[in-house]
C-alpha positions as CSV (number, residue, x, y, z in Angstrom):
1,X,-48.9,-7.8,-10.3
2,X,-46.1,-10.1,-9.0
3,X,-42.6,-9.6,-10.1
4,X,-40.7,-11.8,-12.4
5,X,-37.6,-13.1,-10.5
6,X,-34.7,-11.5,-11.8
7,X,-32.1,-14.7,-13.6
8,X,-28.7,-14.5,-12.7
9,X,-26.3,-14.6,-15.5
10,X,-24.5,-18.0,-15.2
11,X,-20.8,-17.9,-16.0
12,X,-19.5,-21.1,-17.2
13,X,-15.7,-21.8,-16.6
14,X,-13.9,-23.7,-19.1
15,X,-10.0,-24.0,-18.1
16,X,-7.4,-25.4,-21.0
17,X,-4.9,-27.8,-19.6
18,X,-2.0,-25.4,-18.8
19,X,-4.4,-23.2,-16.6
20,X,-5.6,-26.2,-14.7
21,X,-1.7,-27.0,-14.0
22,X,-1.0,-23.6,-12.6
23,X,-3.6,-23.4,-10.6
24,X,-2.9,-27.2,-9.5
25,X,0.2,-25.9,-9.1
26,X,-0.7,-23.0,-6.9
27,X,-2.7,-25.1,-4.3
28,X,0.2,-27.5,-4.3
29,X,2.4,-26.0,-3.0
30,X,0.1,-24.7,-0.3
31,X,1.9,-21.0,-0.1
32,X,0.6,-17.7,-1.2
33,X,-2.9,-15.4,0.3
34,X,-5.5,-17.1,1.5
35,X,-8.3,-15.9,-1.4
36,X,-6.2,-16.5,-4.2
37,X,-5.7,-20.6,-2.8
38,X,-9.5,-19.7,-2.2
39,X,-10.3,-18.9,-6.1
40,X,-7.9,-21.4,-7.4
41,X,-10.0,-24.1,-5.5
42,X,-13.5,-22.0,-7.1
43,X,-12.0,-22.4,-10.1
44,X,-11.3,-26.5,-10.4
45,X,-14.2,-27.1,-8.8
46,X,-16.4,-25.5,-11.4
47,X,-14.4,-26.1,-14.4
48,X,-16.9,-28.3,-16.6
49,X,-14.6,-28.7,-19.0
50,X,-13.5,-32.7,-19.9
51,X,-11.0,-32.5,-17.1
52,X,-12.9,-30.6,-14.7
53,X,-15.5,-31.3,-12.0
54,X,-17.9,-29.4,-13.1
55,X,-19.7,-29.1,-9.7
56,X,-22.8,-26.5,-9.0
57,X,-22.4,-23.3,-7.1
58,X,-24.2,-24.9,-4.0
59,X,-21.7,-27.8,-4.0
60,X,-19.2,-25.8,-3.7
61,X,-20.0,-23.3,-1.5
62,X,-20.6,-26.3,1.4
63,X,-17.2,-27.9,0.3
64,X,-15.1,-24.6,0.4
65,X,-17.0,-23.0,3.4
66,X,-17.6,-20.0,1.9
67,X,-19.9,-17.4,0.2
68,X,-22.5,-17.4,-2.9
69,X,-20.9,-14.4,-3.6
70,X,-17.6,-15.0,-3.9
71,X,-18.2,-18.1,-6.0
72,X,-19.7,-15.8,-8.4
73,X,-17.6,-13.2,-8.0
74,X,-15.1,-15.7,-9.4
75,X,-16.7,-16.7,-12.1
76,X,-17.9,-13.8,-13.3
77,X,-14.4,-12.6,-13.1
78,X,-13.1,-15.2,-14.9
79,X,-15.2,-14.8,-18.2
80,X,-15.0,-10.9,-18.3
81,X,-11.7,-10.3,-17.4
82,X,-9.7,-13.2,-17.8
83,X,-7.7,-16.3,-16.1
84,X,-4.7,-13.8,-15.1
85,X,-7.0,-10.9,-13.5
86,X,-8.8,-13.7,-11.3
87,X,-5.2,-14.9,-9.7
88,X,-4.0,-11.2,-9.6
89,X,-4.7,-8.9,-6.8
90,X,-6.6,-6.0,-8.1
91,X,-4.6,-2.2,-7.3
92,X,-6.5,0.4,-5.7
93,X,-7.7,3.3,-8.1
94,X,-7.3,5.2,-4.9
95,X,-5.5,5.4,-1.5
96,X,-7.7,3.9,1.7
97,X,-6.9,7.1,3.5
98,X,-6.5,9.9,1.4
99,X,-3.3,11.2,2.2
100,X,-3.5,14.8,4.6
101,X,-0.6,16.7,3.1
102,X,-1.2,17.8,-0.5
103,X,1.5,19.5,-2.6
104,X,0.5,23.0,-1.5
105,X,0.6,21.9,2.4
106,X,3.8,20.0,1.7
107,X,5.4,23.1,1.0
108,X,3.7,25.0,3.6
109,X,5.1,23.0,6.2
110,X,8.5,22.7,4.7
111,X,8.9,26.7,4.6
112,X,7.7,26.2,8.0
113,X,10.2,23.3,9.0
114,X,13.0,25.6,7.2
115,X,12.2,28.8,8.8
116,X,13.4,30.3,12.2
117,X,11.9,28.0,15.3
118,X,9.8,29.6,18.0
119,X,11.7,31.9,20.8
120,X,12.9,29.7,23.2
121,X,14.1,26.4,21.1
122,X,16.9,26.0,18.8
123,X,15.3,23.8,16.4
124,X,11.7,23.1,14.7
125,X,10.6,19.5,16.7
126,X,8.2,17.3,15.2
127,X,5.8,17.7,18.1
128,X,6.1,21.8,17.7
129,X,5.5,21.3,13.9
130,X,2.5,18.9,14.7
131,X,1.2,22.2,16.8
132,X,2.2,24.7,14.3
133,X,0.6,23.2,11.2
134,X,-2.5,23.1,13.0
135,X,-2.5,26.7,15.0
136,X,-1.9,27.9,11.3
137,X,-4.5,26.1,9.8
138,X,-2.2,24.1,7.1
139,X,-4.0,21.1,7.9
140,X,-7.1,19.7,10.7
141,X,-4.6,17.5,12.8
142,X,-1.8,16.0,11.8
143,X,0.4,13.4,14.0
144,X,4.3,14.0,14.5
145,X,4.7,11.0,13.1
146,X,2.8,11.9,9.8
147,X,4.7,15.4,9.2
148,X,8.4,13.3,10.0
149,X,7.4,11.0,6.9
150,X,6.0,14.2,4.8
151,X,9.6,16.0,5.2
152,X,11.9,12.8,5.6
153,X,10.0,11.7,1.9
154,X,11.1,14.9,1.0
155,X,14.5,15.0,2.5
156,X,15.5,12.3,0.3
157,X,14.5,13.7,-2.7
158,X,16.7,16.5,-2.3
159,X,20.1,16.4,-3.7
160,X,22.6,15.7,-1.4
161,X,25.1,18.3,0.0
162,X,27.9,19.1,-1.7
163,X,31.0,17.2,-0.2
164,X,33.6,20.2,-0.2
165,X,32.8,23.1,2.0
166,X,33.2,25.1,5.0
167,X,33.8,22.4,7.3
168,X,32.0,24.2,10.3
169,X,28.7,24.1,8.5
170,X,29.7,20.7,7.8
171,X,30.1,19.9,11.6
172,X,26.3,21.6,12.0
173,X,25.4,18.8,10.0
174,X,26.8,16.0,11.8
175,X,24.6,14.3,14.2
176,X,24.8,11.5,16.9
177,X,22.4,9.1,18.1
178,X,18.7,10.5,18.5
179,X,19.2,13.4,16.3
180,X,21.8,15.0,18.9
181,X,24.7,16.4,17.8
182,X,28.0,14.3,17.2
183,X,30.8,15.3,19.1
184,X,34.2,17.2,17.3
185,X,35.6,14.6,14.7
186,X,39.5,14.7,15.1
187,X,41.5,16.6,12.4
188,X,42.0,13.1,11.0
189,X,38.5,12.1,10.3
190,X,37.9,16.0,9.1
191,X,40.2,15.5,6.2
């Protein structure tokens, strides 16, 4: 028994007068993404209303150089979601890369960054973190990089330091050009 060809629903686009105009508009002035000009040219080309062209997928797939797909994609995108969701660029539900540092590992390598470094270095450095979080398991791999946007995102949520204090923690605070530490202020600039 030979199958019945499936139809393919046929969405008909009817623009009113002030939708034609913005999307007239929108190819006027020639600026913007590339698919949205793209849509807006789907659009007027298969409006079949009085003002429109009215012209058949095929047509306009050889006059826009571009996919049956995405001339129904268009269409059907205009009838079920409307003239604004077409134009409008749709948001992600979720990241492209899921992001490596959860909450939990977030603070897991922020005790780590806050605790005492390794013998041998004053400091926690990016690159040891980027070892550490790894040797302990936190995460697979993570670059330097990554961890320096974890904890900077985080540094800046923190509320700042108060501004009176013990000045000599104050000057432990104080750093130059590529994280080194600025020189002794004068008594001037201290007070």
């Amino acid at each position: 028994m030979a199958r019945q060809p499936t139809s393919v629903k046929k969405y008909v686009v009817r623009l009113n007068g002030e939708e034609r105009a913005q999307l007239e508009g929108l190819i006027g002035k020639g600026k913007g993404p590339a698919k949205r000009l793209l849509k807006a040219r789907i659009l007027l080309k298969a409006d079949v209303s009085e003002l429109g062209e009215g012209w058949s997928d095929s047509r306009i797939i050889d006059a826009l150089d571009t996919s049956p797909s995405m001339v129904y994609r268009v269409r059907r995108q205009l009838v079920e979601e409307g003239f604004e969701a077409v134009l409008s660029r749709k948001q992600r539900a979720t990241p492209a890369v899921a992001p490596i540092f959860d909450g939990e590992k977030e603070a897991k390598l922020i005790a780590l960054a806050c605790s005492k470094p390794p013998k041998g270095y004053a400091r926690w450095s990016l690159r040891l973190l980027e070892d550490k979080v790894v040797e302990l398991a936190i995460v697979e791999r993570a670059s330097d990089s990554t961890i320096g946007r974890v904890l900077k995102k985080k540094h800046s949520q923190a509320p700042p330091p108060p501004a009176m204090g013990d000045p000599a923690v104050s000057q432990q605070r104080l750093r130059g050009r590529h994280g080194r530490r600025a020189r002794r202020l004068h008594a001037t600039a201290r007070s």
